[in-house]
DRENDO-1510 file (C-alpha; in Angstrom, 1 decimal, always signed):
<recs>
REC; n; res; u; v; w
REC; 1; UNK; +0.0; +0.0; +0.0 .
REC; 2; UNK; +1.4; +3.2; -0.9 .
REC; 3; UNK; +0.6; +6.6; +0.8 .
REC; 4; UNK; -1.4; +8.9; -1.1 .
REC; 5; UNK; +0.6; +12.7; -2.0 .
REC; 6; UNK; -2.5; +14.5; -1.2 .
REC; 7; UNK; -2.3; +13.0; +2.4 .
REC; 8; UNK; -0.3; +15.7; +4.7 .
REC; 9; UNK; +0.8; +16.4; +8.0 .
REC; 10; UNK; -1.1; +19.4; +7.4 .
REC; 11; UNK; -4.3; +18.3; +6.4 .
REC; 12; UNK; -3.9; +16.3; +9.7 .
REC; 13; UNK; -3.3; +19.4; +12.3 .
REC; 14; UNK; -6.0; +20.6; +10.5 .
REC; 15; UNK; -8.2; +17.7; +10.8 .
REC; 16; UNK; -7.7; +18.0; +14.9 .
REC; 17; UNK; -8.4; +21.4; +15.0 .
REC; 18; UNK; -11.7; +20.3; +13.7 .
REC; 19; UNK; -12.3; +17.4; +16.1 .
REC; 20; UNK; -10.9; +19.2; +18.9 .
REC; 21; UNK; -13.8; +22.3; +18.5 .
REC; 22; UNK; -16.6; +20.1; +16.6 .
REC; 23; UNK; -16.7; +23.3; +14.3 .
REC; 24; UNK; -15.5; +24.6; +11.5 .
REC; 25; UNK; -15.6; +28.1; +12.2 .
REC; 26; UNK; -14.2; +27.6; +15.2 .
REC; 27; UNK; -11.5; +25.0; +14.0 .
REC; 28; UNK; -10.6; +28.6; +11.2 .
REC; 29; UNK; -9.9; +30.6; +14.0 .
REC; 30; UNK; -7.8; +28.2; +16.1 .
REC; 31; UNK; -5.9; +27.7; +12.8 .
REC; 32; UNK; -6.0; +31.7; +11.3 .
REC; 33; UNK; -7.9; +30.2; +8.2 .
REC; 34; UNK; -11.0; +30.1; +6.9 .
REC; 35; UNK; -13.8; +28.0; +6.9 .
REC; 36; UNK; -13.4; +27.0; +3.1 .
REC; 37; UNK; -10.3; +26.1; +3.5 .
REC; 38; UNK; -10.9; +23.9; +6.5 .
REC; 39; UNK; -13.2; +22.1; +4.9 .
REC; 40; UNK; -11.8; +21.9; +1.7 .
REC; 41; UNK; -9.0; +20.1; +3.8 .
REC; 42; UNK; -11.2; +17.9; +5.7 .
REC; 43; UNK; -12.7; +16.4; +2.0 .
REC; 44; UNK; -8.8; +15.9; +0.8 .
REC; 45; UNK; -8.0; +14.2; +3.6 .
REC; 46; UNK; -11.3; +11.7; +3.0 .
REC; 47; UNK; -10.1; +11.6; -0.9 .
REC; 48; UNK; -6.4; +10.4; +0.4 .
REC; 49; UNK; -7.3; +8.0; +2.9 .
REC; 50; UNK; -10.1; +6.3; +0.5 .
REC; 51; UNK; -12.7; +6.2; +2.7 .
REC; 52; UNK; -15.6; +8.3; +4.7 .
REC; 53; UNK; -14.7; +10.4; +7.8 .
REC; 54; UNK; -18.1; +11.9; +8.4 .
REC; 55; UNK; -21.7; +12.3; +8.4 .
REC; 56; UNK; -22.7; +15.1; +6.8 .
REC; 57; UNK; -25.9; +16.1; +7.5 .
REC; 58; UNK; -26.8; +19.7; +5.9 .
REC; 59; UNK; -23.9; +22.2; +7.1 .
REC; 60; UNK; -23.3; +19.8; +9.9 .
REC; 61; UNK; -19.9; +17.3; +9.8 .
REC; 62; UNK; -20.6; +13.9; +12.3 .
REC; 63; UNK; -17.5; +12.3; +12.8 .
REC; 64; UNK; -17.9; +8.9; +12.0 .
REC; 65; UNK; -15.4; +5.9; +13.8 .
REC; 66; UNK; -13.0; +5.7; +11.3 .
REC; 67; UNK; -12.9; +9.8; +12.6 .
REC; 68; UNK; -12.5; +9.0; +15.7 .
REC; 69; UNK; -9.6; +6.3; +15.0 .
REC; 70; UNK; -7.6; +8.4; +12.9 .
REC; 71; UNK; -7.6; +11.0; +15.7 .
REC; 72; UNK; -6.2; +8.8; +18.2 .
REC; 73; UNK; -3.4; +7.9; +15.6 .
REC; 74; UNK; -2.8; +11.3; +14.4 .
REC; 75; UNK; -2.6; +12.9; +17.9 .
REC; 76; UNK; +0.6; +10.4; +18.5 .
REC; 77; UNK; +1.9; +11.0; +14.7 .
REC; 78; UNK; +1.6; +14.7; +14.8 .
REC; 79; UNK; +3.4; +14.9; +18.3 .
REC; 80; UNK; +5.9; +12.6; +17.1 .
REC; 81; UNK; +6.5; +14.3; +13.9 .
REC; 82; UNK; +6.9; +17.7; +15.7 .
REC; 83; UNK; +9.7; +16.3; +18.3 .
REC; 84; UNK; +11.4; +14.8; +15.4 .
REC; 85; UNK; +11.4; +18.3; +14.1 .
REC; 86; UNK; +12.8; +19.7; +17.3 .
REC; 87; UNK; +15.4; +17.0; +17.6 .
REC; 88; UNK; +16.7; +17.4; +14.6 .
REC; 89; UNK; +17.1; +21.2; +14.5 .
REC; 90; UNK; +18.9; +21.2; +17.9 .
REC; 91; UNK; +21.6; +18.6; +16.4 .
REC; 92; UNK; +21.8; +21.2; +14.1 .
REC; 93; UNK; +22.4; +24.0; +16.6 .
REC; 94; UNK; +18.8; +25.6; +15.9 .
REC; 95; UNK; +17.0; +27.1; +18.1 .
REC; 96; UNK; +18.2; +24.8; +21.1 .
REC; 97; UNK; +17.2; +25.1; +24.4 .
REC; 98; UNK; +20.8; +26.3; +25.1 .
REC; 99; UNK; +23.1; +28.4; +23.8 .
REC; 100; UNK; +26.5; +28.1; +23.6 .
REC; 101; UNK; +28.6; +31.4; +23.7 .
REC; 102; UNK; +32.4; +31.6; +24.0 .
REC; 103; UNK; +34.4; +34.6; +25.1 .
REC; 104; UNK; +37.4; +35.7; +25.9 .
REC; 105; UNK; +38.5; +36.4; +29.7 .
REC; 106; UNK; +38.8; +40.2; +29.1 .
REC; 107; UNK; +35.3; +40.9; +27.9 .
REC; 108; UNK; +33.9; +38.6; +31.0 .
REC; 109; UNK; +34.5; +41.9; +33.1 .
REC; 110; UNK; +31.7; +44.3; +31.4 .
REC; 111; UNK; +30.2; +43.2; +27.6 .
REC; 112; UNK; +29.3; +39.3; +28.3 .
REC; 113; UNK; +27.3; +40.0; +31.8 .
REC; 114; UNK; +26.1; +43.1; +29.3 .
REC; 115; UNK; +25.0; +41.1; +26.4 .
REC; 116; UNK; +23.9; +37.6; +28.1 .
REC; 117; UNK; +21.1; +40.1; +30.3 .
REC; 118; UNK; +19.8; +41.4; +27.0 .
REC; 119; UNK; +19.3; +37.7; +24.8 .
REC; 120; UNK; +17.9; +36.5; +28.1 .
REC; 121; UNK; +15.4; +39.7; +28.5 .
REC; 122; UNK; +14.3; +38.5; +24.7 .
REC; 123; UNK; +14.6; +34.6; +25.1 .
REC; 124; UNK; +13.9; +34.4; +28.6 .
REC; 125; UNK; +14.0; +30.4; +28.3 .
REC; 126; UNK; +17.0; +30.2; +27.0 .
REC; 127; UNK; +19.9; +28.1; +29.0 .
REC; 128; UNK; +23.2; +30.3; +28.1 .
REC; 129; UNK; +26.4; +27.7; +28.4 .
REC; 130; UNK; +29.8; +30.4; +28.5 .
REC; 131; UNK; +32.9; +29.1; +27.4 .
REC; 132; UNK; +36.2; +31.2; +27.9 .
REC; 133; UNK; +39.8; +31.0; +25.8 .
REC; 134; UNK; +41.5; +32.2; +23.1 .
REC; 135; UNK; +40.8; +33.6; +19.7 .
REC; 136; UNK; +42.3; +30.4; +17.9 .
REC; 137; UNK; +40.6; +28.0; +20.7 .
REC; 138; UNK; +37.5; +29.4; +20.2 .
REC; 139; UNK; +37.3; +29.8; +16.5 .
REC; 140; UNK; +38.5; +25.7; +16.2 .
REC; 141; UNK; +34.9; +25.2; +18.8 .
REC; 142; UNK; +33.1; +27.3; +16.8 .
REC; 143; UNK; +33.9; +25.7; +13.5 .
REC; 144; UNK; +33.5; +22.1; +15.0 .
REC; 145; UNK; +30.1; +23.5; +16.5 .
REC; 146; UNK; +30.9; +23.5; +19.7 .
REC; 147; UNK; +29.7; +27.1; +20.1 .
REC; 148; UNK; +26.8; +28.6; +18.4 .
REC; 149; UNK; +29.1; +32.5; +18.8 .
REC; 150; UNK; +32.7; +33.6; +19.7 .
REC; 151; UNK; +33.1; +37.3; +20.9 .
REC; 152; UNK; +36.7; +37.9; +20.1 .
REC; 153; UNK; +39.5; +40.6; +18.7 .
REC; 154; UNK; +38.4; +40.8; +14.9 .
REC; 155; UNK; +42.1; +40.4; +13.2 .
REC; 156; UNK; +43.6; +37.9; +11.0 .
REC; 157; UNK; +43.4; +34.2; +13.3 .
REC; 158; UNK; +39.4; +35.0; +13.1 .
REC; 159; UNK; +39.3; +35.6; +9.4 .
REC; 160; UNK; +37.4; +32.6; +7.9 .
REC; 161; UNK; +35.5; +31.7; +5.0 .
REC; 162; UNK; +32.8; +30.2; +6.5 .
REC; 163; UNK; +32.0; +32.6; +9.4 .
REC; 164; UNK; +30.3; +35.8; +9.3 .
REC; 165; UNK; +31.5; +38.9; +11.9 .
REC; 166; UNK; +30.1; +41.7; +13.6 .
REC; 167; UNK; +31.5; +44.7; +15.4 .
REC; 168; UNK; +31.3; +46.1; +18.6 .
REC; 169; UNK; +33.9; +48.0; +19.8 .
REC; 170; UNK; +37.3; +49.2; +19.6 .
REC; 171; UNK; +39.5; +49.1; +22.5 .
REC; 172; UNK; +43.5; +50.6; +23.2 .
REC; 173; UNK; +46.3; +49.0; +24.2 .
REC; 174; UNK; +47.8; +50.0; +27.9 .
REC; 175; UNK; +50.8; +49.5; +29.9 .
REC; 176; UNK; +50.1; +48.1; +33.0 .
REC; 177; UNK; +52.0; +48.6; +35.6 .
REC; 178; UNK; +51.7; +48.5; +39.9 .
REC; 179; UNK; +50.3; +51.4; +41.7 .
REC; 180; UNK; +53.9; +51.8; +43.1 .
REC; 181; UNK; +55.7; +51.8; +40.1 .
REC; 182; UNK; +57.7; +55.1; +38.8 .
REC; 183; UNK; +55.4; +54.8; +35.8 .
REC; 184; UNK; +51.9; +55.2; +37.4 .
REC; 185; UNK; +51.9; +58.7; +37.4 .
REC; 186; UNK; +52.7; +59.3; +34.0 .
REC; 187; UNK; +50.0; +60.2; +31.8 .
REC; 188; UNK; +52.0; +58.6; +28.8 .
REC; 189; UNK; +55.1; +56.5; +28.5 .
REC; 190; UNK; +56.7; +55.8; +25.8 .
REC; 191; UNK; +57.6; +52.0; +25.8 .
REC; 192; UNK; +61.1; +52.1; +24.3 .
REC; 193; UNK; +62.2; +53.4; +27.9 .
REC; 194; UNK; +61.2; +49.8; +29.3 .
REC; 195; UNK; +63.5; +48.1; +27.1 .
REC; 196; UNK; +65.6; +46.5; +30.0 .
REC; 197; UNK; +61.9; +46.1; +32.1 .
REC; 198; UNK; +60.2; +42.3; +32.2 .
REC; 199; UNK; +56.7; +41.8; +30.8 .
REC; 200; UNK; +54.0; +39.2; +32.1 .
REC; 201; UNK; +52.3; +38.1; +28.5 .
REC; 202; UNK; +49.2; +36.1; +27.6 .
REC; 203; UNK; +50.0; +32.0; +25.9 .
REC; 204; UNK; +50.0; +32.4; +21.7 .
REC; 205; UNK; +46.5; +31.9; +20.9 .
REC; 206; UNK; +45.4; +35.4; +22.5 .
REC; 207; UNK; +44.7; +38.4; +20.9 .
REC; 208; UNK; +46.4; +40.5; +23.2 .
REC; 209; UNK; +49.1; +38.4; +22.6 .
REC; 210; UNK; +49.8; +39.1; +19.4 .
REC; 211; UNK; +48.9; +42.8; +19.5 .
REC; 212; UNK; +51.5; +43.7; +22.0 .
REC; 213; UNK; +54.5; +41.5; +20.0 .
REC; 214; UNK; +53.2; +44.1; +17.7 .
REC; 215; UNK; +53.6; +47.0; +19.8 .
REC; 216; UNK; +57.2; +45.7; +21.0 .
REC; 217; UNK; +57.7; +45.2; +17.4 .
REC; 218; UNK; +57.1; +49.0; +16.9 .
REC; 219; UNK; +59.2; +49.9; +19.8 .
REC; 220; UNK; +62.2; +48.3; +18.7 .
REC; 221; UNK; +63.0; +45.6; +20.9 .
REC; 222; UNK; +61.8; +42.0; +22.2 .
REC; 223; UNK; +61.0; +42.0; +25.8 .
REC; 224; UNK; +62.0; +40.2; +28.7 .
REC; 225; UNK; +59.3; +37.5; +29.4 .
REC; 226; UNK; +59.3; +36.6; +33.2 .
REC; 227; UNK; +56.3; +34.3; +32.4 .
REC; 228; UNK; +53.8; +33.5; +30.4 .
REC; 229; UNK; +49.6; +32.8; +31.6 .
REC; 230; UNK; +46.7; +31.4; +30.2 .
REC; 231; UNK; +44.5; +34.2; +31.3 .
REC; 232; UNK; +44.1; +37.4; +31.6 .
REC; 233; UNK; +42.8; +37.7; +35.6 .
REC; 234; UNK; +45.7; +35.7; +36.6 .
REC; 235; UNK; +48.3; +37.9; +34.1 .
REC; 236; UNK; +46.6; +41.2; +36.1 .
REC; 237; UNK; +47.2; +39.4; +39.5 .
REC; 238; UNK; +51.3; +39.0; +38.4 .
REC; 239; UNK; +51.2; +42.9; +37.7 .
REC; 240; UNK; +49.5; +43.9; +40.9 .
REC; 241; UNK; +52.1; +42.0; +42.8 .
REC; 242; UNK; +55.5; +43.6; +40.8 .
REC; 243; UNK; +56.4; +40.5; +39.3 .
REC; 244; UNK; +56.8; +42.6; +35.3 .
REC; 245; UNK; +54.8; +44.8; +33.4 .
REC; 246; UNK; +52.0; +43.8; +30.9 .
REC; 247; UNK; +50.5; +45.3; +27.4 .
REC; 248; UNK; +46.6; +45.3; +28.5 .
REC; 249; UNK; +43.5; +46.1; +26.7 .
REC; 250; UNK; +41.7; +49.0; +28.5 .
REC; 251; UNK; +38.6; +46.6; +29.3 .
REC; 252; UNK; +40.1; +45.2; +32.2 .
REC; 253; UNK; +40.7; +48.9; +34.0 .
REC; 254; UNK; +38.1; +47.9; +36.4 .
REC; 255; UNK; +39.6; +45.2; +37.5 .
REC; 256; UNK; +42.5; +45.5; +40.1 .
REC; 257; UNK; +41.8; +48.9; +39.8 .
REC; 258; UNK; +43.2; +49.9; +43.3 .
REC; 259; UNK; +45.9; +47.7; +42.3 .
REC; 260; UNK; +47.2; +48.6; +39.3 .
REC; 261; UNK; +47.3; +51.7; +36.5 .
REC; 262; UNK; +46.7; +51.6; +33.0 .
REC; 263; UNK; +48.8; +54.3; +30.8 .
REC; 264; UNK; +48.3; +55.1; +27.2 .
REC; 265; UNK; +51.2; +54.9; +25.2 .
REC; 266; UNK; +52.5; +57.5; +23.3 .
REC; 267; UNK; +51.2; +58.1; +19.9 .
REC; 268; UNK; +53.7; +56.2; +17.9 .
REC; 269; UNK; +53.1; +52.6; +19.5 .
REC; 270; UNK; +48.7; +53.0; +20.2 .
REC; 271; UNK; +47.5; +50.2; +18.6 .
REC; 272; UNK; +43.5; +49.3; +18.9 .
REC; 273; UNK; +41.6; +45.7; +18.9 .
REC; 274; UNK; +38.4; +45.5; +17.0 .
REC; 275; UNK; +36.2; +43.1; +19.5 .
REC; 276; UNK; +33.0; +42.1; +17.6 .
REC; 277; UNK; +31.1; +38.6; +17.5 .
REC; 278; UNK; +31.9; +36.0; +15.3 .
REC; 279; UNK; +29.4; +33.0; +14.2 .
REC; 280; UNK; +29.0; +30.3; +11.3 .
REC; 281; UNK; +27.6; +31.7; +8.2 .
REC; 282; UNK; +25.2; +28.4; +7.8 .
REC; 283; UNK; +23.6; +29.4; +11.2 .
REC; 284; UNK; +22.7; +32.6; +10.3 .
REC; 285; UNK; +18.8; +31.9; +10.3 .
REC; 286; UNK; +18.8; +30.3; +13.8 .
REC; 287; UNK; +16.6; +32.0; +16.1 .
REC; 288; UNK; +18.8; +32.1; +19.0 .
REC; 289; UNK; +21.8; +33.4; +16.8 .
REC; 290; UNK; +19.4; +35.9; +15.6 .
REC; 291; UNK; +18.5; +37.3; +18.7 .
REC; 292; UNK; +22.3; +37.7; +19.8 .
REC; 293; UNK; +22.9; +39.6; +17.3 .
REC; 294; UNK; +20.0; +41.9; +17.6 .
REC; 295; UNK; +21.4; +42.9; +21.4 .
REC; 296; UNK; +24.9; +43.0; +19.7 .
REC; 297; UNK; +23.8; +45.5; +17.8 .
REC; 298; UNK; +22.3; +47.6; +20.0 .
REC; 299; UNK; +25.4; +47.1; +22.5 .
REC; 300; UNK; +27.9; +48.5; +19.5 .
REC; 301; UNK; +25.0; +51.3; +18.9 .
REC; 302; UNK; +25.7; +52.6; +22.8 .
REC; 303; UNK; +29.6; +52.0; +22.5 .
REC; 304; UNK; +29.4; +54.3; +18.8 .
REC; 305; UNK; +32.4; +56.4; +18.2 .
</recs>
């Protein structure tokens, strides 16, 4: 026995509309159709299945058995159908029940608390999984869909193909140094003067990694690493406590902020990260994703200029 095309999951949610209310016009309304097209379903549906579903008795539909049977059947089909549906789009990373959202350290300080308040405001049950590391880390999760979005430093170990970006902000690049230190007072330094000084530095991977090799680059030397940490809280903790300096984004200023100062560099060696969000162009529909981006938006319209 083969199925009939003109029988449809459709024609089914529309044939329990109808049993649930006993009425077309009421069956319409549930369904934001009209009473035509309810019935012109109902007949189909009779036409696919080969055989009587009801009485019709002027205007009036009876359901007949064979109604009643196919309701009990359909009621478990539909539900199954739709959970199929759901299943197989959260595999997918669409529309899940959570959300997976990586991040670096730094922007755990101000713009993730920021930004996971507003996606919960507009998908209030939404379960928000945050997963912190390094531009490269989280770019290799993101592409192996591990994480539904990556809020990083926009430069060139982001720059992929397959992904879409978005702005937020820009941010300097500081010198941090201790409260004590002959430097705090400054309201500039210029970083050749450290040349015999030793840094604390993020692992390779980082952003702010890379960006301030970039800085030493421009200052003319190659600094003296004391050590090297895997995150920023833990770098800032090394600063406060004189073990070296450290080339710092000016996110992080409210951390340790009795603790240690951040001072611009002079005007030679500023450099600025981009941060923005990055996610998978094939997920760009989901309605999770979608939402993110909505409050990323509006975040980078109050953080303008």
């Amino acid at each position: 026995m083969q199925i009939d095309e003109e029988l449809t999951f459709k024609k089914l949610e529309i044939f329990l509309a109808f049993m649930r209310s006993g009425n077309l016009s009421r069956a319409a309304a549930e369904l934001d159709t009209s009473t035509v097209s309810v019935h012109r379903a109902l007949h189909s549906l009779e036409n696919a299945l080969r055989c009587p579903l009801f009485k019709r008795e002027g205007r009036k539909l009876t359901p007949l058995e064979s109604a009643h049977v196919l309701e009990d059947r359909a009621q478990k089909l539909v539900a199954d159908v739709l959970d199929t549906v759901r299943l197989t789009r959260e595999a997918a990373g669409f529309s899940a029940e959570r959300f997976k959202l990586g991040a670096l350290y730094s922007l755990t300080v101000k713009t993730v608390p920021q930004l996971i308040m507003g996606l919960k405001l507009r998908r209030s049950t939404l379960n928000i999984d945050l997963i912190l590391g390094s531009n490269i880390d989280l770019l290799y999760k993101l592409k192996n869909l591990e994480l539904d979005a990556i809020l990083v430093s926009l430069n060139d170990s982001v720059s992929d193909p397959d992904c879409e970006s978005l702005p937020l902000f820009r941010d300097d690049i500081f010198l941090a140094v201790p409260v004590d230190s002959p430097f705090a007072g400054q309201a500039e330094v210029d970083l050749a003067e450290l040349r015999e000084a030793t840094f604390i530095t993020l692992t390779q991977g980082f952003a702010t990694h890379q960006d301030a090799l970039r800085v030493f680059r421009q200052a003319g030397f190659a600094p003296k690493v004391a050590m090297q940490v895997n995150d920023i809280f833990t770098l800032l903790s090394m600063v406060s406590s004189g073990v070296g300096y450290a080339l710092l984004p000016g996110r992080i200023a409210a951390v340790y902020e009795n603790r240690i100062r951040l001072i611009p560099l002079e005007t030679r060696y500023r450099l600025q990260q981009q941060i923005g969000v990055v996610f998978l162009k094939s997920r760009e529909r989901d309605p999770n994703l979608l939402a993110l981006l909505a409050e990323c938006r509006m975040y980078a319209k109050r953080h303008a200029g």
